[in-house]
N, CA, C and O atoms as a printed pandas DataFrame, in Angstrom:
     atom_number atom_name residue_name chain_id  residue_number  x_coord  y_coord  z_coord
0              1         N          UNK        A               1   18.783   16.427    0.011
1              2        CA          UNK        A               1   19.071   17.141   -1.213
2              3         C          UNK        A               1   18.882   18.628   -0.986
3              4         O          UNK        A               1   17.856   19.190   -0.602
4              5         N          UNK        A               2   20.034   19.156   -1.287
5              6        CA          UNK        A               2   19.966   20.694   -0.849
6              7         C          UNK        A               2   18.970   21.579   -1.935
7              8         O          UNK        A               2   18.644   22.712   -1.580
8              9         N          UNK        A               3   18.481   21.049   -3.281
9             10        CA          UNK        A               3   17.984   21.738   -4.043
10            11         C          UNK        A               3   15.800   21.641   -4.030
11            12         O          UNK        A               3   14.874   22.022   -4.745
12            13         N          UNK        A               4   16.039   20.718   -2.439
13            14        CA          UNK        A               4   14.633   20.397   -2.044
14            15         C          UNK        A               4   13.712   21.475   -1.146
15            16         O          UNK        A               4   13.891   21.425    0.071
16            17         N          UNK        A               5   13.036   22.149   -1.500
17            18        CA          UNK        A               5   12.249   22.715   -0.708
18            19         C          UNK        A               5   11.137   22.879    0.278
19            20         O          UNK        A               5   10.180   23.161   -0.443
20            21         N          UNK        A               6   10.811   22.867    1.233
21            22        CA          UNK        A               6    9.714   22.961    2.311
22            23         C          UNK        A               6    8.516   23.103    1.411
23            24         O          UNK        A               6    8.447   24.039    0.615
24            25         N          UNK        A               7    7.481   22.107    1.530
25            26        CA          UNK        A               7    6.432   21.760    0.379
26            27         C          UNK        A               7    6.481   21.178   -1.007
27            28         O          UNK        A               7    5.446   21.102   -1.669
28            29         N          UNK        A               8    7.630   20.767   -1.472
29            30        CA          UNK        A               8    7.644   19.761   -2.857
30            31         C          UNK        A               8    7.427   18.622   -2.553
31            32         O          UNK        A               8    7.975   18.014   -1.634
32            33         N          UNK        A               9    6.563   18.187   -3.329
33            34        CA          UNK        A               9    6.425   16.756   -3.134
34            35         C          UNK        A               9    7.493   15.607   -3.816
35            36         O          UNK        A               9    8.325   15.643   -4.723
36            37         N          UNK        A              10    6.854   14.271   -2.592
37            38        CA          UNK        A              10    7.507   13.157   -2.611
38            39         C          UNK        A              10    6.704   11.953   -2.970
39            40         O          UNK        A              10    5.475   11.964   -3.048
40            41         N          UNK        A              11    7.289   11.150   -3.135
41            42        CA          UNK        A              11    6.236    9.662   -2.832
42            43         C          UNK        A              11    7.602    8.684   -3.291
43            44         O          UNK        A              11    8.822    8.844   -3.324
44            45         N          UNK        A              12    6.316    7.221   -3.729
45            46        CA          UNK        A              12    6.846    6.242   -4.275
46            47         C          UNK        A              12    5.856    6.060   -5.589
47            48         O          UNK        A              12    4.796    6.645   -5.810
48            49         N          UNK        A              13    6.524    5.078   -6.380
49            50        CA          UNK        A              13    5.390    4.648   -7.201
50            51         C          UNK        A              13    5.515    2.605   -6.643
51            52         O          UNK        A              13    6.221    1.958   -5.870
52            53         N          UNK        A              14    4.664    2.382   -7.356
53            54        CA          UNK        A              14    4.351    0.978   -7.182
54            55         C          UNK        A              14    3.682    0.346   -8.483
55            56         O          UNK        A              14    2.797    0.920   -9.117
56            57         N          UNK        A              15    4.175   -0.826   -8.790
57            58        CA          UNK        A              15    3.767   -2.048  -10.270
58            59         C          UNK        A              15    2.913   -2.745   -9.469
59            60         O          UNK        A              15    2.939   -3.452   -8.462
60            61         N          UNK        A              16    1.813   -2.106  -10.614
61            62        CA          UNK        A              16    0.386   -2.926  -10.105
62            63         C          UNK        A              16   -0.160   -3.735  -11.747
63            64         O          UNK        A              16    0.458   -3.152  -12.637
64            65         N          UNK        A              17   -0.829   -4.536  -12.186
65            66        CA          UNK        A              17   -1.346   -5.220  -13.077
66            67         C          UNK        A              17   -2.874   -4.397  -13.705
67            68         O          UNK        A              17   -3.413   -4.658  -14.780
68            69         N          UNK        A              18   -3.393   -3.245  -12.569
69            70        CA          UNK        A              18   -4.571   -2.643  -12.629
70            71         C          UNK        A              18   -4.258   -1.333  -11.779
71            72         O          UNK        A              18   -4.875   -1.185  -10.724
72            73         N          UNK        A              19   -3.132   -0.169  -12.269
73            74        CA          UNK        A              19   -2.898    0.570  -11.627
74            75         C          UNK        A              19   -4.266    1.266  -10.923
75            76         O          UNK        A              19   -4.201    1.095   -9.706
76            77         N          UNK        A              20   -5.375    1.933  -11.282
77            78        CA          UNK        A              20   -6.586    2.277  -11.188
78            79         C          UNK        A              20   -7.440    1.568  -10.450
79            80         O          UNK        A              20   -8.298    2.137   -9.775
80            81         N          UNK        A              21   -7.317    0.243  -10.483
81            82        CA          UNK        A              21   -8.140   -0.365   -9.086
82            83         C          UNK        A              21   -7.236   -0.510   -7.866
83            84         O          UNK        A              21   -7.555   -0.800   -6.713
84            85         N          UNK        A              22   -6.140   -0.265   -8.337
85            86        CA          UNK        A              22   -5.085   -1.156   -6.995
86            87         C          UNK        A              22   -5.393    0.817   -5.921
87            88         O          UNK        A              22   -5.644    1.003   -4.731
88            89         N          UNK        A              23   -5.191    1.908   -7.148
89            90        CA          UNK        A              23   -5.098    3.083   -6.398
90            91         C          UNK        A              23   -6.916    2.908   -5.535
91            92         O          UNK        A              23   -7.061    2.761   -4.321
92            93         N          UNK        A              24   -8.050    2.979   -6.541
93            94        CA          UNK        A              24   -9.148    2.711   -5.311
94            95         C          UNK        A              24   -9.071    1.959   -4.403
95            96         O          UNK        A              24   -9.770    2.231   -3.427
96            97         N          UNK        A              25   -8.494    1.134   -4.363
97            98        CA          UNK        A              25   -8.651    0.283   -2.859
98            99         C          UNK        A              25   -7.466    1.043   -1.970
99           100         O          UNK        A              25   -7.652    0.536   -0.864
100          101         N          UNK        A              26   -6.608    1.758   -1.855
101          102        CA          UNK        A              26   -6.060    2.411   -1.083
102          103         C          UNK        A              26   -6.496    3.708   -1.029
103          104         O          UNK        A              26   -6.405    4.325    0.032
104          105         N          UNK        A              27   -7.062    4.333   -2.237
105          106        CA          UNK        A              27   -8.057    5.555   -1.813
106          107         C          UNK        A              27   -9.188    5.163   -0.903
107          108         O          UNK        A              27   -9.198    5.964    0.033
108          109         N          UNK        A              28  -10.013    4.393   -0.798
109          110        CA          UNK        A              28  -11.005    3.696    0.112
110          111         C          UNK        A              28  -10.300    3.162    1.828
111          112         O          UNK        A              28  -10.717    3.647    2.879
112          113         N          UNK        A              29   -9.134    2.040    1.746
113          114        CA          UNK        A              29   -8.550    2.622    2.724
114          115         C          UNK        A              29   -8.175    3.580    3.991
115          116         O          UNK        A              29   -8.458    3.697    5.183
116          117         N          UNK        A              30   -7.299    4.238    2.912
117          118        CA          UNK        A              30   -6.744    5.141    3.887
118          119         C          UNK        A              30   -7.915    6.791    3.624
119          120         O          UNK        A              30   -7.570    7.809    4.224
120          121         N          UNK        A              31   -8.727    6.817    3.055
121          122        CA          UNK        A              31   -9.831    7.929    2.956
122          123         C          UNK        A              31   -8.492    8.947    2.219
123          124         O          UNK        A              31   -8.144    9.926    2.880
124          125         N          UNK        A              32   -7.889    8.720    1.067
125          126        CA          UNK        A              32   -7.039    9.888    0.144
126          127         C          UNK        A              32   -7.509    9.640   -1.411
127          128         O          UNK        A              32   -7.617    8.629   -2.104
128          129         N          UNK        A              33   -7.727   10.976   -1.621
129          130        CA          UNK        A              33   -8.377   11.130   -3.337
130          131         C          UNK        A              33   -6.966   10.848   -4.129
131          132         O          UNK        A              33   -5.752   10.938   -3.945
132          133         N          UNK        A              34   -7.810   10.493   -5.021
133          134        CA          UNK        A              34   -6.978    9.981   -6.319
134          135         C          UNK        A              34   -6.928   11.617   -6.717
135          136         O          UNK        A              34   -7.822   12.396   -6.386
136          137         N          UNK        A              35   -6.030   11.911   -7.291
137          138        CA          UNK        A              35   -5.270   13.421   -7.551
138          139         C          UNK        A              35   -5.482   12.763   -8.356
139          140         O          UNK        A              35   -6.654   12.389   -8.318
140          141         N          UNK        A              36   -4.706   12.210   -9.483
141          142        CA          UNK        A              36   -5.042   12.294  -11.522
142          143         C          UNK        A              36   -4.604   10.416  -11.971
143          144         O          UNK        A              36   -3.631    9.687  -11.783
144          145         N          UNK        A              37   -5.668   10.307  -12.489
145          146        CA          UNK        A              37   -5.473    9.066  -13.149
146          147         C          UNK        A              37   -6.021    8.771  -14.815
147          148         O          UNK        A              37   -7.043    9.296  -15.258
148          149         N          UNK        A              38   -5.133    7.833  -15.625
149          150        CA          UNK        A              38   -4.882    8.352  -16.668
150          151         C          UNK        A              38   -4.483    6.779  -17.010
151          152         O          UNK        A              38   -4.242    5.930  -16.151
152          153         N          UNK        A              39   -4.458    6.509  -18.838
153          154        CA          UNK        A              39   -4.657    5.125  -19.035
154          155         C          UNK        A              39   -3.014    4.733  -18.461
155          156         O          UNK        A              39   -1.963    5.249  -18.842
156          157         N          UNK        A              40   -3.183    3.771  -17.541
157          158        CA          UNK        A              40   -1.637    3.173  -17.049
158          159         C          UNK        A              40   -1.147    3.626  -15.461
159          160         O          UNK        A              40   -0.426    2.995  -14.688
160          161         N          UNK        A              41   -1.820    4.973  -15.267
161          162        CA          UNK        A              41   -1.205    5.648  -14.373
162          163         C          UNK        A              41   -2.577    5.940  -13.202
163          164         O          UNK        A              41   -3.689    6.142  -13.689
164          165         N          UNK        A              42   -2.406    5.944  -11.662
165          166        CA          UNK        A              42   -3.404    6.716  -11.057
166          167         C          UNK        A              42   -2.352    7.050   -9.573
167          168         O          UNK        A              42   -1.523    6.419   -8.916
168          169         N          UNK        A              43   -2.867    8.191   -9.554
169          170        CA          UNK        A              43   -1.790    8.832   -7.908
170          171         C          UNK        A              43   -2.565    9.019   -7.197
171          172         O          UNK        A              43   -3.585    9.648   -7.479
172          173         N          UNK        A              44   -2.297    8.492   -5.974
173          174        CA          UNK        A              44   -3.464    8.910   -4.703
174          175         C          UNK        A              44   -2.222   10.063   -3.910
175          176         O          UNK        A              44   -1.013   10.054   -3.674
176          177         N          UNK        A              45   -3.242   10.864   -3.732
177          178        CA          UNK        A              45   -2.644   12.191   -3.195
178          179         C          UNK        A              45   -2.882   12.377   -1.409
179          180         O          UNK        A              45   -4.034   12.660   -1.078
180          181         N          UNK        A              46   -1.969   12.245   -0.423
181          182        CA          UNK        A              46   -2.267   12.600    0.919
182          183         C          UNK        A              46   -2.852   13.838    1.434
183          184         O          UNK        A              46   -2.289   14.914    1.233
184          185         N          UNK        A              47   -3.872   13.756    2.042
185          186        CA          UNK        A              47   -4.276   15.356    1.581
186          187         C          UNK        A              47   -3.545   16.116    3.061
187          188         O          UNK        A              47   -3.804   17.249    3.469
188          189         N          UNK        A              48   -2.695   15.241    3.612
189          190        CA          UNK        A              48   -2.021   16.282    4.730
190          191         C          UNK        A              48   -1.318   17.397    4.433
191          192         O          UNK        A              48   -1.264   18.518    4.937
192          193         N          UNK        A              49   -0.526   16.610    3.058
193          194        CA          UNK        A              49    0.478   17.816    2.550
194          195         C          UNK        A              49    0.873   17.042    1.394
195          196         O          UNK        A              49    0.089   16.307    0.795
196          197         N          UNK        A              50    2.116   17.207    1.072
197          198        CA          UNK        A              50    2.765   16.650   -0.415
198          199         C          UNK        A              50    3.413   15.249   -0.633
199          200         O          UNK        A              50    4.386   14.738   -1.188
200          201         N          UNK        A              51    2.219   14.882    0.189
201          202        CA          UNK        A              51    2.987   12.786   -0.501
202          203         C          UNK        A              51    1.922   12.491   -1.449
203          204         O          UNK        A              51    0.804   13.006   -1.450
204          205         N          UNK        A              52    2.427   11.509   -2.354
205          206        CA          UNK        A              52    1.870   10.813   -2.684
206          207         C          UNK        A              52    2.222    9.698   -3.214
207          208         O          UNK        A              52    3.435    9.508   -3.309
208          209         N          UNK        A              53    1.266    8.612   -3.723
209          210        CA          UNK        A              53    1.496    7.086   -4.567
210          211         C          UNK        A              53    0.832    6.583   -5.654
211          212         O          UNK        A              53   -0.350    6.283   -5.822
212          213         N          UNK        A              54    1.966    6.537   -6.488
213          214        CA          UNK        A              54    1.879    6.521   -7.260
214          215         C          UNK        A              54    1.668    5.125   -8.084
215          216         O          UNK        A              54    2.631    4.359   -8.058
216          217         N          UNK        A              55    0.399    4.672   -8.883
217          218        CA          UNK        A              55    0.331    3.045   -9.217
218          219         C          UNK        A              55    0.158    3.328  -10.804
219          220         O          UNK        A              55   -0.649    3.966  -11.481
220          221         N          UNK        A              56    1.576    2.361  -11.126
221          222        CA          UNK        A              56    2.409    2.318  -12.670
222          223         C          UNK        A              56    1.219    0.916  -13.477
223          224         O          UNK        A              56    0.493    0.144  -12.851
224          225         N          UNK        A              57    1.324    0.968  -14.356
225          226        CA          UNK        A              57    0.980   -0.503  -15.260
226          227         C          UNK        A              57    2.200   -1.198  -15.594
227          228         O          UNK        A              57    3.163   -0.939  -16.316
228          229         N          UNK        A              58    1.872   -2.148  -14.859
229          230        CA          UNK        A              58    2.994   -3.558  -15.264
230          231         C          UNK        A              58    2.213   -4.783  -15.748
231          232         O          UNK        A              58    1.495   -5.451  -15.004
232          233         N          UNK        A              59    2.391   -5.013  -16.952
233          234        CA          UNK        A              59    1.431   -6.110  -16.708
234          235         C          UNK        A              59    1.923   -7.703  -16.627
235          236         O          UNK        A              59    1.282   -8.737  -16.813
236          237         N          UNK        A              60    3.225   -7.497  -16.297
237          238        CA          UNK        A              60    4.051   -8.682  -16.082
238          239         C          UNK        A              60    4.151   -8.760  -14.847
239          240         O          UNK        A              60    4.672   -9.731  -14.299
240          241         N          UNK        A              61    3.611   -7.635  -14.142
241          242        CA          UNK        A              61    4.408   -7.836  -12.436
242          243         C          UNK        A              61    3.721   -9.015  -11.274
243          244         O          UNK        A              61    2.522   -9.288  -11.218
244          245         N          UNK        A              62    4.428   -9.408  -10.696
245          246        CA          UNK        A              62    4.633  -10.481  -10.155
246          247         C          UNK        A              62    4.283   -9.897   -8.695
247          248         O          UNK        A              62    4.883   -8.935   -8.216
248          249         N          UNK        A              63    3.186  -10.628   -8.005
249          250        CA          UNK        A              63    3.259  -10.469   -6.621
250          251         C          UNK        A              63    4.410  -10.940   -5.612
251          252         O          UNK        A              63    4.882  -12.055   -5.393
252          253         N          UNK        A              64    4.615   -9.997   -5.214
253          254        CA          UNK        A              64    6.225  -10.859   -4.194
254          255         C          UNK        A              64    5.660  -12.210   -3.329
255          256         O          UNK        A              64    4.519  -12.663   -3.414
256          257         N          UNK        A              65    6.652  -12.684   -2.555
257          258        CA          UNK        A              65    6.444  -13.761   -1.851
258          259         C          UNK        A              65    6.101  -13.334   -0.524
259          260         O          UNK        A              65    7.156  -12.793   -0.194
260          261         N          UNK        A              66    5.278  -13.209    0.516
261          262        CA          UNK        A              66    5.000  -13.190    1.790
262          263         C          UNK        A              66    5.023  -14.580    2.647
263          264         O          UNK        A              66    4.365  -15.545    2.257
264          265         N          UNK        A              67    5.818  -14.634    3.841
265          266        CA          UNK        A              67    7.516  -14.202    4.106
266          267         C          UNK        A              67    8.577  -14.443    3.116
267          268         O          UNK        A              67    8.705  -15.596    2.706
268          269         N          UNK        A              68    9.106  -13.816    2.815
269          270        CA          UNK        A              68   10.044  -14.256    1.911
270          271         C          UNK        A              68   10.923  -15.008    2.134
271          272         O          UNK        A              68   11.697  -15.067    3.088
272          273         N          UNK        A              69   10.763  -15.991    0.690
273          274        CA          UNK        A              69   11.113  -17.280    0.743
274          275         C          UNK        A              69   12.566  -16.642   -0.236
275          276         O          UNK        A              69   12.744  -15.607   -0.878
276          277         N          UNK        A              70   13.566  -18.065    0.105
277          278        CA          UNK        A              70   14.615  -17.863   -0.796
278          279         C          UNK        A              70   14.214  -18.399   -2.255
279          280         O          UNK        A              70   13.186  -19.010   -2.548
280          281         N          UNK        A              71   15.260  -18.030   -3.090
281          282        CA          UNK        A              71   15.186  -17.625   -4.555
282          283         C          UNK        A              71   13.627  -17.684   -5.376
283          284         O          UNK        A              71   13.511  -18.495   -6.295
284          285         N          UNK        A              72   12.405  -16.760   -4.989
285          286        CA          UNK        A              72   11.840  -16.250   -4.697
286          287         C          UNK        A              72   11.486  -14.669   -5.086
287          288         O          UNK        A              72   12.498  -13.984   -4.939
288          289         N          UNK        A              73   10.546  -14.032   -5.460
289          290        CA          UNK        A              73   10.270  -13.093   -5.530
290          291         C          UNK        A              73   10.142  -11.811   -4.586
291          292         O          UNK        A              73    9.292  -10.956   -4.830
292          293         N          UNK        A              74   11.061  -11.698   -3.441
293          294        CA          UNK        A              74   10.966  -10.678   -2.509
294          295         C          UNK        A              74   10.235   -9.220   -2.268
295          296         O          UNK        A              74   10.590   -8.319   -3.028
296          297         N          UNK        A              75    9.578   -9.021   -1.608
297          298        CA          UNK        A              75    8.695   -8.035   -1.321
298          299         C          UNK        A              75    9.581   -6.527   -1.015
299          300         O          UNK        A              75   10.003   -6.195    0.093
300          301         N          UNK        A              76    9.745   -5.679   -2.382
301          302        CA          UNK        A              76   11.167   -4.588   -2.058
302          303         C          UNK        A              76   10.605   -3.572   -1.426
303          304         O          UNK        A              76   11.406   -2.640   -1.347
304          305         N          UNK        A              77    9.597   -3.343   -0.948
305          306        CA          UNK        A              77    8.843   -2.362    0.415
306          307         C          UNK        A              77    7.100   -2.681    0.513
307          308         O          UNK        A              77    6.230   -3.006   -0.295
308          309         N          UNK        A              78    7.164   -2.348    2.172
309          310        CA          UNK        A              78    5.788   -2.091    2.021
310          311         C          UNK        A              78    5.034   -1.437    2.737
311          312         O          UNK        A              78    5.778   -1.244    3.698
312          313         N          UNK        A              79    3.934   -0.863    3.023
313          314        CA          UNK        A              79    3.207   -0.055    3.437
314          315         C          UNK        A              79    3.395   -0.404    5.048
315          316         O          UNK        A              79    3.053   -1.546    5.354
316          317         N          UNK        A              80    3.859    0.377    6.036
317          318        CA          UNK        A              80    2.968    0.088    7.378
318          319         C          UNK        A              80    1.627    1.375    7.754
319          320         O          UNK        A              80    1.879    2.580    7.722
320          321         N          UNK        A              81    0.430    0.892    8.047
321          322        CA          UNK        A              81   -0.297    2.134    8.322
322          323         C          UNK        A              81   -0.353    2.161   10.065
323          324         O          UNK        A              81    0.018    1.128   10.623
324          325         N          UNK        A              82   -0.689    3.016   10.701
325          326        CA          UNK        A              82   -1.039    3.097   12.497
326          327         C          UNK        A              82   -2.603    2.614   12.312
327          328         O          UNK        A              82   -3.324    3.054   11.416
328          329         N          UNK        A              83   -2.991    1.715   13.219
329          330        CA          UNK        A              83   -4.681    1.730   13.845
330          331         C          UNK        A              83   -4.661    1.738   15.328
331          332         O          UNK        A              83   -3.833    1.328   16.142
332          333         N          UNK        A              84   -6.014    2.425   15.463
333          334        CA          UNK        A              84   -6.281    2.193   16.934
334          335         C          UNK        A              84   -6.830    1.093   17.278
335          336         O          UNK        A              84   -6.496    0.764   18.416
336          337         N          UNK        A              85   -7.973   -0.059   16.457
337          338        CA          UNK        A              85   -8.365   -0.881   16.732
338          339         C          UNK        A              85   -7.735   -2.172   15.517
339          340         O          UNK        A              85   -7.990   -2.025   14.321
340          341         N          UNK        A              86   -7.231   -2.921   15.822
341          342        CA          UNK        A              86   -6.376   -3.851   14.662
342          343         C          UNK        A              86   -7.412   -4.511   13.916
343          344         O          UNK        A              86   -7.547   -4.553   12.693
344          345         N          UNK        A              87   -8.193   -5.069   14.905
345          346        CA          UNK        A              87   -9.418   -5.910   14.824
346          347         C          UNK        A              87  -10.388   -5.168   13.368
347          348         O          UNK        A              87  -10.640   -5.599   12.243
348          349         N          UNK        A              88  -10.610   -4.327   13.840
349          350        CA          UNK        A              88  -11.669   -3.404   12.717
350          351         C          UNK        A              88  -10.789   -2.923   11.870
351          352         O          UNK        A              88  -11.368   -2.931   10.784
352          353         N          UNK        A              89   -9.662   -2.484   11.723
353          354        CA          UNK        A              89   -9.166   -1.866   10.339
354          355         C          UNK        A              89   -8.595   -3.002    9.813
355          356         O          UNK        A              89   -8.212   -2.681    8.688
356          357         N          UNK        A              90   -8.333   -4.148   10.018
357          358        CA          UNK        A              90   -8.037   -5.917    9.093
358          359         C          UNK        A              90   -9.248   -6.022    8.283
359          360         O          UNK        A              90   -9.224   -6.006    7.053
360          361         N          UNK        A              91  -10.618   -6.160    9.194
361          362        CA          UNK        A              91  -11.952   -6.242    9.102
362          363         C          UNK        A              91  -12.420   -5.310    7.839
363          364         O          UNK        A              91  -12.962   -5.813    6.855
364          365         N          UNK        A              92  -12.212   -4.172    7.934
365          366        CA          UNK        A              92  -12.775   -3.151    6.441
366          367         C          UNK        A              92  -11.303   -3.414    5.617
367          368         O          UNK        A              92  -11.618   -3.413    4.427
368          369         N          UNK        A              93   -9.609   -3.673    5.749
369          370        CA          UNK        A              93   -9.332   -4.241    4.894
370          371         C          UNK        A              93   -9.724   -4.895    3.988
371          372         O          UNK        A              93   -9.708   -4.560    2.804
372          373         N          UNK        A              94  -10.058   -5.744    4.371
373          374        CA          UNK        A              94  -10.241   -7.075    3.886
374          375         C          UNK        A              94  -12.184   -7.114    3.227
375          376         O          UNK        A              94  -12.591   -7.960    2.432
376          377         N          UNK        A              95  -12.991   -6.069    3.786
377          378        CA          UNK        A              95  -14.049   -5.992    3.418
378          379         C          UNK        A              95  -13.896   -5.180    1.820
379          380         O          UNK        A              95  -14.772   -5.129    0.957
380          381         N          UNK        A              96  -12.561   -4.610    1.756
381          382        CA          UNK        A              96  -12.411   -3.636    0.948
382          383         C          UNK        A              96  -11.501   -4.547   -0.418
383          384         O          UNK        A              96  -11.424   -4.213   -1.601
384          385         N          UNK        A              97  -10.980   -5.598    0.172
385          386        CA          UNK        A              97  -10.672   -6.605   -1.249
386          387         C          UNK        A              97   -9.043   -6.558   -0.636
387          388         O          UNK        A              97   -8.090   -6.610   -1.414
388          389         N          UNK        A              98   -8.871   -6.458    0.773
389          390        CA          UNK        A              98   -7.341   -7.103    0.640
390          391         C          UNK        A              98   -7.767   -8.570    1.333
391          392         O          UNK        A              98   -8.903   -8.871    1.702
392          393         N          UNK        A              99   -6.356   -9.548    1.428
393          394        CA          UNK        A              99   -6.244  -10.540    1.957
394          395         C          UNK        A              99   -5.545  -10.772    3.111
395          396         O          UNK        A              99   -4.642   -9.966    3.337
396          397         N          UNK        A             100   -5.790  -12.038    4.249
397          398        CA          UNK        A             100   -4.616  -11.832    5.329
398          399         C          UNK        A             100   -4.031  -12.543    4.747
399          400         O          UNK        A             100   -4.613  -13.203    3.886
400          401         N          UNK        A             101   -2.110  -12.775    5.052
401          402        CA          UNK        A             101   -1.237  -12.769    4.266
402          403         C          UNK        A             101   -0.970  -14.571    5.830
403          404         O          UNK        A             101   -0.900  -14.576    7.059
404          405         N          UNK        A             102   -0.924  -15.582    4.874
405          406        CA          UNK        A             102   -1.071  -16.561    6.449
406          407         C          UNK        A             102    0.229  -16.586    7.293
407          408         O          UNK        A             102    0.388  -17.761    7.624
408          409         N          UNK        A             103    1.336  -15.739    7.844
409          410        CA          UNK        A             103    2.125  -15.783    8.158
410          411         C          UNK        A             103    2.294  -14.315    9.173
411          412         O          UNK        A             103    2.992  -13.411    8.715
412          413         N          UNK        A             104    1.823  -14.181   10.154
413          414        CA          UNK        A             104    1.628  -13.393   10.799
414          415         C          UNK        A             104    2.845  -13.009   12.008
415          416         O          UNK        A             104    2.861  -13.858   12.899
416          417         N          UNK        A             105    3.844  -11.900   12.189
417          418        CA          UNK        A             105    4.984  -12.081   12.617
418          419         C          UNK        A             105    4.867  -11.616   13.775
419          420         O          UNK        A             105    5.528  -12.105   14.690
420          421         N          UNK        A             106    4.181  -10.788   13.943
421          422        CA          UNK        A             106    3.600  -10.521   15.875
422          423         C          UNK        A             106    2.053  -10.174   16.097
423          424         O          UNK        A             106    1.215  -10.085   15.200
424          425         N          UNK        A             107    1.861  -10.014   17.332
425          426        CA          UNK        A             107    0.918   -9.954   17.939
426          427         C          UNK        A             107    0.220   -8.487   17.642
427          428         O          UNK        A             107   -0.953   -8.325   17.305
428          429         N          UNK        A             108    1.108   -7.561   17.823
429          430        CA          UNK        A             108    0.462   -6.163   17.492
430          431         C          UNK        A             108    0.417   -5.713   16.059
431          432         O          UNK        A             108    0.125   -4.552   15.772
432          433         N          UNK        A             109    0.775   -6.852   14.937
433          434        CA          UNK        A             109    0.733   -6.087   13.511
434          435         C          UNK        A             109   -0.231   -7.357   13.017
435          436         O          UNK        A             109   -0.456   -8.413   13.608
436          437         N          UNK        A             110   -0.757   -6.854   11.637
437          438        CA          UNK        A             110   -1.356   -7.927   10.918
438          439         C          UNK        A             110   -0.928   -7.646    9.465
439          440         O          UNK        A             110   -1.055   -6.567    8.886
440          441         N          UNK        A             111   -0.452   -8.669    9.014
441          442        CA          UNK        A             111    0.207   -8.597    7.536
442          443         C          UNK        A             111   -1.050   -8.866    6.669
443          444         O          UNK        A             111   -1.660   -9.882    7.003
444          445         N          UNK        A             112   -1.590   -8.140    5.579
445          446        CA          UNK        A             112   -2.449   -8.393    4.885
446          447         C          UNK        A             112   -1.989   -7.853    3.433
447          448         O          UNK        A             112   -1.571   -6.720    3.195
448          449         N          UNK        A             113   -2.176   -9.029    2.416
449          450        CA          UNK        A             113   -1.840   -8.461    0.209
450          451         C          UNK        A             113   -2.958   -7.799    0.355
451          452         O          UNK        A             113   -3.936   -8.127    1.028
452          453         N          UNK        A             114   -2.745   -6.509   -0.522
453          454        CA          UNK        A             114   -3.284   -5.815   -1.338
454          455         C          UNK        A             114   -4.063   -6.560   -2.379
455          456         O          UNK        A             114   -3.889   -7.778   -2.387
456          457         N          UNK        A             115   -4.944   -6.018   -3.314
457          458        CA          UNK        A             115   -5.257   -7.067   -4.107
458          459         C          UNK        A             115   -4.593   -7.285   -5.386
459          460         O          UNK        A             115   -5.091   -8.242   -5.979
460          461         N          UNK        A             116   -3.553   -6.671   -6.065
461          462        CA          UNK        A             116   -2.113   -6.892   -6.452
462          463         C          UNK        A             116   -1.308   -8.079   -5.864
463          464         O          UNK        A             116   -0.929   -8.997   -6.591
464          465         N          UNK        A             117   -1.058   -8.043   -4.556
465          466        CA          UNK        A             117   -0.647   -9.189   -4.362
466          467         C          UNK        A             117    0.575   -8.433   -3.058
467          468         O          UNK        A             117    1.297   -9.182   -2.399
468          469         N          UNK        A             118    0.610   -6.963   -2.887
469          470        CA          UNK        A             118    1.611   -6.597   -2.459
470          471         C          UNK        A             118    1.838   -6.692   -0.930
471          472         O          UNK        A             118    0.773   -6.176   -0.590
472          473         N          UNK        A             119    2.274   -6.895   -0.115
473          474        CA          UNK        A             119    2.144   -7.200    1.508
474          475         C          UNK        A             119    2.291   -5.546    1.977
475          476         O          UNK        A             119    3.208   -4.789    1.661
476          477         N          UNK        A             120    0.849   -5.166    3.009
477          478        CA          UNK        A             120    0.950   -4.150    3.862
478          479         C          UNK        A             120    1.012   -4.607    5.211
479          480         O          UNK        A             120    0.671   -5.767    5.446
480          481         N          UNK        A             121    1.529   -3.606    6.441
481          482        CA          UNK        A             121    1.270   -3.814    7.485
482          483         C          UNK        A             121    0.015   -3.152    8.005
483          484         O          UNK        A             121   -0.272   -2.074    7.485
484          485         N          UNK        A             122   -0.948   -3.727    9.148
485          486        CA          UNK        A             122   -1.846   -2.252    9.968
486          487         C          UNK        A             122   -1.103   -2.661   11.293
487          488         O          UNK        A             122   -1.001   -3.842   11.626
488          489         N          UNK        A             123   -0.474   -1.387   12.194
489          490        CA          UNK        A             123    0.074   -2.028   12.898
490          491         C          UNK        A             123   -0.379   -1.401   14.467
491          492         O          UNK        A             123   -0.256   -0.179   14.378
492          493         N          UNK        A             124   -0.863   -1.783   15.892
493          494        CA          UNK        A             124   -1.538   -1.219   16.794
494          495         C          UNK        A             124   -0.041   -0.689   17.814
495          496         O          UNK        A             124    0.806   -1.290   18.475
496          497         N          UNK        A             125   -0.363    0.944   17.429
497          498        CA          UNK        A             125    1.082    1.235   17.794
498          499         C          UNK        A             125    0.392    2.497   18.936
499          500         O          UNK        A             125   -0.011    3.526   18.394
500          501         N          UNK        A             126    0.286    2.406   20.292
501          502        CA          UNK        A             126   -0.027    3.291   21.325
502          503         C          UNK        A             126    1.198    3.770   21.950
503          504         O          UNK        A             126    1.147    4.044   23.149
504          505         N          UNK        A             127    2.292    3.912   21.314
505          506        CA          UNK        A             127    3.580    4.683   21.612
506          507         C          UNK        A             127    3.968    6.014   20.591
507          508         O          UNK        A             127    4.993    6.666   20.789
């Protein structure tokens, strides 16, 4: 978009059932402050520069299906993060209130729900 400038921010948002807890457990995570949260709404802010994510109130929303199954609730994106050790960042995942997801598609990633229900990757990427 030509009307985009060097430093405006971007993100996504995401339908969570508990926008405000779903954002602490990815502020805890990935170590990024919640920038502003508000009844319905909470944004975790990257503090590299101008991303952020954004968690909506849905209170109908539906955890997708992990792998996705046909006619089915499909998973329409999801997080991959980098680790250096897979072992230990699954480990404080999961100490932190996500789940492993039982369908694991390789050796160097580990699929684990959010506690929403949403599928992330941590994935051991030395390239």
């Amino acid at each position: 978009m030509k009307s985009r400038t060097q430093g405006m921010w971007w993100g996504t948002a995401i339908e969570a059932p508990d926008p405000g807890a779903l954002a602490r457990f990815y502020s805890e995570l990935l170590g990024w402050p919640i920038g502003h949260e508000e009844p319905g709404t909470a944004i975790l802010a990257a503090p590299e520069g101008s991303i952020f994510v954004v968690f909506q109130q849905a209170t109908d929303c539906e955890a997708p299906v992990w792998p996705p199954v046909r006619d089915e609730k499909h998973p329409m994106m999801h997080f991959d993060f980098q680790v250096g050790d897979l072992d230990s960042a699954t480990a404080e995942a999961v100490a932190l209130g996500a789940t492993m997801a039982a369908y694991q598609p390789q050796e160097n990633v580990r699929v684990l729900l959010d506690p929403a229900g949403h599928p992330f990757s941590l994935c051991r990427d030395h390239g």
